[in-house]
C-alpha positions as CSV (number, residue, x, y, z in Angstrom):
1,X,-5.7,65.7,-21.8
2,X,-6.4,64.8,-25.6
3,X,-3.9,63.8,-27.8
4,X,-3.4,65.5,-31.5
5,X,-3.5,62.0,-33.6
6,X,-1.4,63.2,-37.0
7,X,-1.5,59.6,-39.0
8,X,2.5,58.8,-38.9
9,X,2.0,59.0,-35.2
10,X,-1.1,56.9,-34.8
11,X,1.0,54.3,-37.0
12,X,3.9,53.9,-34.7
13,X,2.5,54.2,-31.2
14,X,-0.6,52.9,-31.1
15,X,0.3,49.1,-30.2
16,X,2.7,50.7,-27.3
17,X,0.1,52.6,-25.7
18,X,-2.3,50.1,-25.7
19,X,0.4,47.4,-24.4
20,X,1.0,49.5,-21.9
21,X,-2.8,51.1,-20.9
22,X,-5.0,47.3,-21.3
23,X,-4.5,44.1,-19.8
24,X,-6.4,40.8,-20.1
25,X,-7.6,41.0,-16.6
26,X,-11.7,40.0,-16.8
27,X,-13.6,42.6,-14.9
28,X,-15.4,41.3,-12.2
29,X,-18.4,43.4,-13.4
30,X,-18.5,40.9,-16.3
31,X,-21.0,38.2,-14.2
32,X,-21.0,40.2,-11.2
33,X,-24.5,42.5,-11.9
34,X,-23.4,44.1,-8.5
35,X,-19.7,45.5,-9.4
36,X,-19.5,49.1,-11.0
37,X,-19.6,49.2,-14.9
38,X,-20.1,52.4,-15.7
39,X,-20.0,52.1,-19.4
40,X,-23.0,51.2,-22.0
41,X,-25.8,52.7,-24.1
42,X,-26.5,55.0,-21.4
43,X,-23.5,56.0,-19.9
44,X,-23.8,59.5,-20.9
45,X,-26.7,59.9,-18.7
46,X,-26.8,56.8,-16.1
47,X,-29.9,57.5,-14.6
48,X,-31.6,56.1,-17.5
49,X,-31.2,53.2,-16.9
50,X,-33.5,53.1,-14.3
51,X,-35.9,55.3,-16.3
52,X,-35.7,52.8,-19.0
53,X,-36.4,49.8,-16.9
54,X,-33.7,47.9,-18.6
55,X,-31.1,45.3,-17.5
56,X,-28.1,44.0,-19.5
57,X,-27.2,40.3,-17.9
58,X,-25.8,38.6,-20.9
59,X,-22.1,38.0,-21.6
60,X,-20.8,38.6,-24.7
61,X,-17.4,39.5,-26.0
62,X,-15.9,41.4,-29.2
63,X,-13.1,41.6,-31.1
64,X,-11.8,45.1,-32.1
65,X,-8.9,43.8,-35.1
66,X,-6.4,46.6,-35.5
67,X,-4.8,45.9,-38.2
68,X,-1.1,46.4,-38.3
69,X,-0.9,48.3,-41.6
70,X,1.6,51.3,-41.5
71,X,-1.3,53.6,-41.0
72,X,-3.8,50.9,-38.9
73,X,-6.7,50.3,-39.7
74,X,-10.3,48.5,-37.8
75,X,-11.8,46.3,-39.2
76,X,-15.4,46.3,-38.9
77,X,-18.7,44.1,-40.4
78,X,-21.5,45.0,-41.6
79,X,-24.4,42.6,-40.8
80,X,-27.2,40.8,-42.6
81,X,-30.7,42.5,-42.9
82,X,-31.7,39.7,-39.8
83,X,-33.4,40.8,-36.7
84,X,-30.3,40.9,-35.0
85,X,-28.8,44.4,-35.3
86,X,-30.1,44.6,-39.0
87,X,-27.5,46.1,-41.2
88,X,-25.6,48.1,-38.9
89,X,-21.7,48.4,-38.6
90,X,-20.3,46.2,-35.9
91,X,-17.0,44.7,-33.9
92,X,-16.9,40.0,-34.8
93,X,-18.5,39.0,-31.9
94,X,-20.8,37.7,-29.6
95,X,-22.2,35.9,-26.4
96,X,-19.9,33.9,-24.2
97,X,-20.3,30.1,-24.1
98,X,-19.9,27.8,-21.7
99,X,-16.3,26.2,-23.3
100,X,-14.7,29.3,-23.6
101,X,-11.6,29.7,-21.5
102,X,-12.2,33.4,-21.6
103,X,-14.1,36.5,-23.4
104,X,-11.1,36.9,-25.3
105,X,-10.6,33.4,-26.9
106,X,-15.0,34.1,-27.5
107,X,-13.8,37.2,-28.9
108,X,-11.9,35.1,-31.5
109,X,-14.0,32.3,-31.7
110,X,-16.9,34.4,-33.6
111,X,-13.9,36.0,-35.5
112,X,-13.4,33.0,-36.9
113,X,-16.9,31.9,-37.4
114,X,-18.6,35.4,-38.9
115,X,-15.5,36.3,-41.0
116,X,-12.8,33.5,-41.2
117,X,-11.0,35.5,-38.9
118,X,-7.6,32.7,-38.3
119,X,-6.9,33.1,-34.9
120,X,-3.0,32.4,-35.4
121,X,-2.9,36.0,-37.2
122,X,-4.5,37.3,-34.0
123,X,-2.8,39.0,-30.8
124,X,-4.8,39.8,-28.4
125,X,-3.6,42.7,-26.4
126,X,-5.9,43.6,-23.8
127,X,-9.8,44.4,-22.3
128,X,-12.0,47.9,-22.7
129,X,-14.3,48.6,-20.2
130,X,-17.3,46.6,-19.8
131,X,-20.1,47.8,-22.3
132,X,-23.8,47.2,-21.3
133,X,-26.3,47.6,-24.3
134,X,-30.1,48.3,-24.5
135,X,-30.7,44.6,-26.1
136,X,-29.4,42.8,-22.8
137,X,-25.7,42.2,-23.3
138,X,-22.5,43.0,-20.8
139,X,-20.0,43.4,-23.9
140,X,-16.4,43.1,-23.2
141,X,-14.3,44.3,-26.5
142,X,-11.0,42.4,-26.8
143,X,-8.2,44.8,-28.8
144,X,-6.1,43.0,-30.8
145,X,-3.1,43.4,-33.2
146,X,-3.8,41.1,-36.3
147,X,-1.6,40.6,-39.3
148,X,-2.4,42.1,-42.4
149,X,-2.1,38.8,-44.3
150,X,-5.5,37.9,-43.6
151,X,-8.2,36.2,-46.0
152,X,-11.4,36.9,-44.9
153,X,-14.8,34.3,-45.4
154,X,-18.1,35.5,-44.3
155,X,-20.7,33.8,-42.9
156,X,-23.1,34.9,-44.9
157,X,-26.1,34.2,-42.7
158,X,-24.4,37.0,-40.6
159,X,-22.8,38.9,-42.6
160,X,-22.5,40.9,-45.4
161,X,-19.4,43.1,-45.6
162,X,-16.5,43.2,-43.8
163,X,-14.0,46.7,-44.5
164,X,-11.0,48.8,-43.0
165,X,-11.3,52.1,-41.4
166,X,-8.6,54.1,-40.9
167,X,-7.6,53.9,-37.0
168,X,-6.3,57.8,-37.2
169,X,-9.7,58.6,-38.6
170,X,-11.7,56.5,-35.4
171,X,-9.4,57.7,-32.8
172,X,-9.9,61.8,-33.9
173,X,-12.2,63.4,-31.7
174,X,-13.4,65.6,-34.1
175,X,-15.1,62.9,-35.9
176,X,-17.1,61.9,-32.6
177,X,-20.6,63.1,-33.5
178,X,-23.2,63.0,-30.6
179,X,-27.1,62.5,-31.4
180,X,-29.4,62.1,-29.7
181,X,-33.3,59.9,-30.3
182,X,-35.9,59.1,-28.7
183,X,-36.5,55.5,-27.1
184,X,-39.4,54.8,-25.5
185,X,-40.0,58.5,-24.6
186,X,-36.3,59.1,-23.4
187,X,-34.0,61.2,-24.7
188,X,-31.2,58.4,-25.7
189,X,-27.5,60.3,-26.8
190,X,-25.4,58.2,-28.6
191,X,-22.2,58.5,-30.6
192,X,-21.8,58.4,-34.5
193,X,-19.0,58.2,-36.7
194,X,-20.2,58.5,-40.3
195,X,-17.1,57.5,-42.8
196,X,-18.0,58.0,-46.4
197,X,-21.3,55.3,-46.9
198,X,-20.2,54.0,-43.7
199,X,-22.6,55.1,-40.9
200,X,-21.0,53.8,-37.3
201,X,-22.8,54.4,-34.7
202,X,-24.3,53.5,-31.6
203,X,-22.5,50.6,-29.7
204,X,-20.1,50.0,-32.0
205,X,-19.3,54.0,-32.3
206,X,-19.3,53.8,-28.3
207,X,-16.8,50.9,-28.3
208,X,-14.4,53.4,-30.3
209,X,-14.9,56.0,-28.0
210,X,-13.9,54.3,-25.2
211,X,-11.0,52.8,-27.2
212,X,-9.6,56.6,-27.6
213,X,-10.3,57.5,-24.4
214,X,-8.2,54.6,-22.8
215,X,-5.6,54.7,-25.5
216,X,-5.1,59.0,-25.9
217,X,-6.6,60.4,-22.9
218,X,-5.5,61.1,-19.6
């Protein structure tokens, strides 16, 4: 069952629900390439996969910071023109290393280092689904309540934006747009949630899907 999302009520429920629909319980999907993850690049057609010939075996985690504005808002990056996910709209984040405790505490590790992100204005609140993406990654995004106090400084290697979307605006299903391209002669459907000069889309846009469907469905 959807949810109507009016912007008052986004503003005071959204923490609760998420409180009490995520915990910081690691999938076991994460490193296990043999548990169910049924979310990714191709979830909306899983047999891809196997069309594609494509595995995703990497950890990596995000950080989805929902800022605790009145109305909330996401904040978001946009990267550097490098070949990494050239200019496109994405979640702080990255792969997991070896000395962090857990994807979370990665999560806000690469906050910190792509945006100045201070961890101490961060709560972590609790884990999506697993995400596996095309490039090779099993992404676990981390929601988080963070302060609207911050001071941002990018890593400019990385990064050249960071900006606020209105969390009543993400979480509207009516603002889910799904394309489709091709890839390698497959048909590849993918979400996209264009915001003025803002284009989101892709795994980022299939992050915030997720995020309303854990948060204001069912």
């Amino acid at each position: 069952m959807d949810v109507a999302l009016p912007i008052g009520k986004t503003s005071h429920d959204f923490f609760r629900r998420a409180r009490a629909r995520l915990t910081l319980n690691v999938p076991a999907a994460l490193d296990d390439h043999a548990a169910p993850a049924t979310r990714g690049d191709l979830d909306l057609d899983p047999s891809l996969w196997e069309r594609a010939g494509v595995k995703a075996t990497r950890p990596a985690a995000v950080l989805i910071p929902v800022v605790d504005r009145p109305d909330p808002t996401v904040l978001l990056t946009l990267r550097t023109e490098l070949p990494s996910h050239p200019g496109q709209i994405a979640f702080p984040g990255g792969k997991i290393d070896p000395q962090d405790r857990t994807p979370a505490d990665a999560a806000l590790r690469e906050a910190g280092e792509e945006i100045g992100l201070a961890p101490a204005l961060i709560e972590p609140i609790g884990y999506l689904d697993l995400y596996l993406t095309f490039s090779g990654y099993r992404i676990l995004p981390t929601v988080a309540r963070v302060r609207p106090d911050y001071q941002l400084v990018l890593c400019e290697a990385e990064v050249a934006d960071a900006f606020e979307v209105p969390l009543a605006f993400l979480m509207d299903a009516q603002n889910h747009a799904l394309h489709s391209r091709d890839w390698k002669g497959i048909e590849r459907k993918y979400y996209a949630m264009p915001f003025g000069e803002r284009y989101i889309w892709g795994v980022t846009a299939g992050i915030l899907r997720n995020l309303y469907e854990r948060i204001y469905q069912g």
